[in-house]
C-alpha positions as a Python dict, from the first residue, in 0.01 Angstrom:
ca = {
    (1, 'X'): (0, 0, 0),
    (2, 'X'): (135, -190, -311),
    (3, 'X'): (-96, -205, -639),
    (4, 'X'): (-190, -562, -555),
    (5, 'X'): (-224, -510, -212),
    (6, 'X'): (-478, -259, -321),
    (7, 'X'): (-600, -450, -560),
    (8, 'X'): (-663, -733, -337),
    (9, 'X'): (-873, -543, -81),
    (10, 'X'): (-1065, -349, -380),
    (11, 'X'): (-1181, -757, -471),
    (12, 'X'): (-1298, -799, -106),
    (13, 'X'): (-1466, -474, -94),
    (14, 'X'): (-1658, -532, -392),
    (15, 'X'): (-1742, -879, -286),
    (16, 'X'): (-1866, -773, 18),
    (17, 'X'): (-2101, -511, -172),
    (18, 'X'): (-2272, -904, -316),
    (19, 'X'): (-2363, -1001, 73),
    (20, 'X'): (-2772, -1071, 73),
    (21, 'X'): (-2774, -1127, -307),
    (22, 'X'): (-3007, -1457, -377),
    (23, 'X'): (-2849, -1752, -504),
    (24, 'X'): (-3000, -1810, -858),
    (25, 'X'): (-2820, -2030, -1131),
    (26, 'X'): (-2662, -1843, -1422),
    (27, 'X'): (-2789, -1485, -1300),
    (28, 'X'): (-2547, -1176, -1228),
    (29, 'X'): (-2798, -882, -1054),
    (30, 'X'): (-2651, -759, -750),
    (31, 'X'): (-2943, -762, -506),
    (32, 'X'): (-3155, -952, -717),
    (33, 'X'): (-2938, -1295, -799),
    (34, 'X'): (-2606, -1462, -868),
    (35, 'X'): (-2424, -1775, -879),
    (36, 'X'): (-2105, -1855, -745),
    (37, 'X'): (-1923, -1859, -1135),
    (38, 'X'): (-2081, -1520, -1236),
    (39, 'X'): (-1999, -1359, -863),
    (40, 'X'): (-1626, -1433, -932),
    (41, 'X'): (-1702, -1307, -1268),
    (42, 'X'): (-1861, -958, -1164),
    (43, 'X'): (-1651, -923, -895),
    (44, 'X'): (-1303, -940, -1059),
    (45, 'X'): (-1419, -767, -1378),
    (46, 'X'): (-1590, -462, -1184),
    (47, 'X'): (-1223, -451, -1018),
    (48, 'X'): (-1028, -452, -1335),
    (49, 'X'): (-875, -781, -1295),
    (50, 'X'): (-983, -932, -1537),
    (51, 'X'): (-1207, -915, -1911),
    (52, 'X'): (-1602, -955, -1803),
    (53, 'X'): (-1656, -1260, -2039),
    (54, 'X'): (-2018, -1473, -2095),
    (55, 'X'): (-1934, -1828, -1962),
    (56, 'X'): (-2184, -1989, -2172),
    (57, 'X'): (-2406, -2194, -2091),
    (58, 'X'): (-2346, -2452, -1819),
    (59, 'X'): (-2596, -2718, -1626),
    (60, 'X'): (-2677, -2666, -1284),
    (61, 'X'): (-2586, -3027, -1192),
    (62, 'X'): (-2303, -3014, -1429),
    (63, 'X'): (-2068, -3168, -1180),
    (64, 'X'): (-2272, -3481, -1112),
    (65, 'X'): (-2276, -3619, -1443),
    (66, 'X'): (-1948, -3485, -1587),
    (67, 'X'): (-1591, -3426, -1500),
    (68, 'X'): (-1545, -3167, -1777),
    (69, 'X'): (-1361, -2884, -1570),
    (70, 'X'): (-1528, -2645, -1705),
    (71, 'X'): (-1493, -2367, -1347),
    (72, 'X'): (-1161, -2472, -1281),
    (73, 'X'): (-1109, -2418, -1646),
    (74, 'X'): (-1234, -2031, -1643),
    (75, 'X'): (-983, -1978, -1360),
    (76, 'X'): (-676, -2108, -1554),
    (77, 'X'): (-775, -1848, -1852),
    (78, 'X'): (-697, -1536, -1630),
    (79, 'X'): (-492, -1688, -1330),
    (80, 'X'): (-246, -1970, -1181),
    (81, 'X'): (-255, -2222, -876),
    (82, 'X'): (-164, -2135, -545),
    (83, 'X'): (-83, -2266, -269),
    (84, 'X'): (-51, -1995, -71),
    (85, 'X'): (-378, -1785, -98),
    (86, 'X'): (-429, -1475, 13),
    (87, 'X'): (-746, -1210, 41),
    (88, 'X'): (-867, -1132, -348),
    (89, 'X'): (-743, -1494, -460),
    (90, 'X'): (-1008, -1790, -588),
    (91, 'X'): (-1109, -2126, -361),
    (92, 'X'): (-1252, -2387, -590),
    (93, 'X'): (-1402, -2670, -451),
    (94, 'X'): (-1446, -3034, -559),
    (95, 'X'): (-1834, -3159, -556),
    (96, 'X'): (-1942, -3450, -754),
    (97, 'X'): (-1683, -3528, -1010),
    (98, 'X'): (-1518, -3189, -1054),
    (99, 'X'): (-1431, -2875, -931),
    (100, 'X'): (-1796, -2673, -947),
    (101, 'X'): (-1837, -2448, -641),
    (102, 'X'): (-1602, -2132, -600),
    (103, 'X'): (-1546, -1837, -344),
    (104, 'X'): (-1327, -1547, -262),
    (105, 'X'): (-1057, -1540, -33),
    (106, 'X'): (-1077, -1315, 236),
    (107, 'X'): (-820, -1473, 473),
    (108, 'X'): (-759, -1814, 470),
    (109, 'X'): (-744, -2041, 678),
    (110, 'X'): (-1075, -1834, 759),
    (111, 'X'): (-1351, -1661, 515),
    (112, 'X'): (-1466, -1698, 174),
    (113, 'X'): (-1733, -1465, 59),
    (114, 'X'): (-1934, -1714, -189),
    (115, 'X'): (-2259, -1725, -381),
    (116, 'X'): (-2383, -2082, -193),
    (117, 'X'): (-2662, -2253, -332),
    (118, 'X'): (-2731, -2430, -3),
    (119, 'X'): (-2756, -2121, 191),
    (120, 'X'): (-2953, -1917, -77),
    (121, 'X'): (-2772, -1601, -90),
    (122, 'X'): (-2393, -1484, -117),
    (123, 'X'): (-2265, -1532, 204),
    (124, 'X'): (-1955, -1508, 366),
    (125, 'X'): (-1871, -1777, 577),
    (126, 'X'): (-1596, -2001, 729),
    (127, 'X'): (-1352, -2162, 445),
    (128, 'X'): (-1454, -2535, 578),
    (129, 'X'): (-1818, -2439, 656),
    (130, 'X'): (-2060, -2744, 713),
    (131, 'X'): (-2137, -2757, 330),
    (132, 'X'): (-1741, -2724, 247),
    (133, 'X'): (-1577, -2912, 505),
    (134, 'X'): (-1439, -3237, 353),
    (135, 'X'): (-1462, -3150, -37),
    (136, 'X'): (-1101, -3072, -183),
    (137, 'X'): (-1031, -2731, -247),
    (138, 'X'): (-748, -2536, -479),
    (139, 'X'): (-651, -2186, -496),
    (140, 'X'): (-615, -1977, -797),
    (141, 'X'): (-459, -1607, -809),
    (142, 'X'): (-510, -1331, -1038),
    (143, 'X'): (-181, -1178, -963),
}
């Protein structure tokens, strides 16, 4: 196995580890609660892919009233658009007036594992679940 390849599957694995964690805006506890910014954040940090950096702060409803792109923003600092994505890359999608919700590739077409606010807890579900079909979604990799 390449060092990406290996890299790639030591994202999903750690993802994975996240399954069950309540949703809860601006936290980063696994088991205890997580957003979908600060799971990509632990996630690729605890795998050595990138810094761990704070965000900042940033409103819950931020996409409603803005179109500041202020996620799709944090994955341009460490990676590049896709358009092919594979396991261990970023989905992003578009809710409200920007990109604001994001996930981890685990095959796609197919799975994301993502800290979903609608749901609760980080999940991983279909990449056009009920919640995601519809929105716009771009890819982002790390490598």
């Amino acid at each position: 196995m390449t060092a990406v390849a290996q890299a790639r599957a030591d994202v999903c694995t750690l993802a994975r580890q996240w399954l069950g964690t309540p949703w809860h805006h601006k936290a980063r506890l696994r088991g205890v609660g997580v957003d979908c910014a600060q799971l990509l954040i632990a996630v690729y940090a605890q795998a050595g892919v990138i810094e761990d950096f704070d965000p900042g702060d940033y409103a819950i409803d931020h996409m409603m009233h803005s179109d500041q792109e202020v996620f799709r923003g944090w994955c341009e600092r460490y990676g590049r658009p896709t358009d092919t994505p594979a396991p261990g890359d970023v989905a992003i999608w578009k809710f409200g007036r920007c990109y604001s919700h994001g996930g981890i590739v685990v095959a796609w077409p197919g799975r994301v594992i993502h800290a979903f606010r609608p749901f609760g807890e980080v999940c991983e579900t279909p990449s056009d679940a009920s919640r995601l079909a519809g929105h716009d979604v771009i890819h982002y990799t790390f490598w």
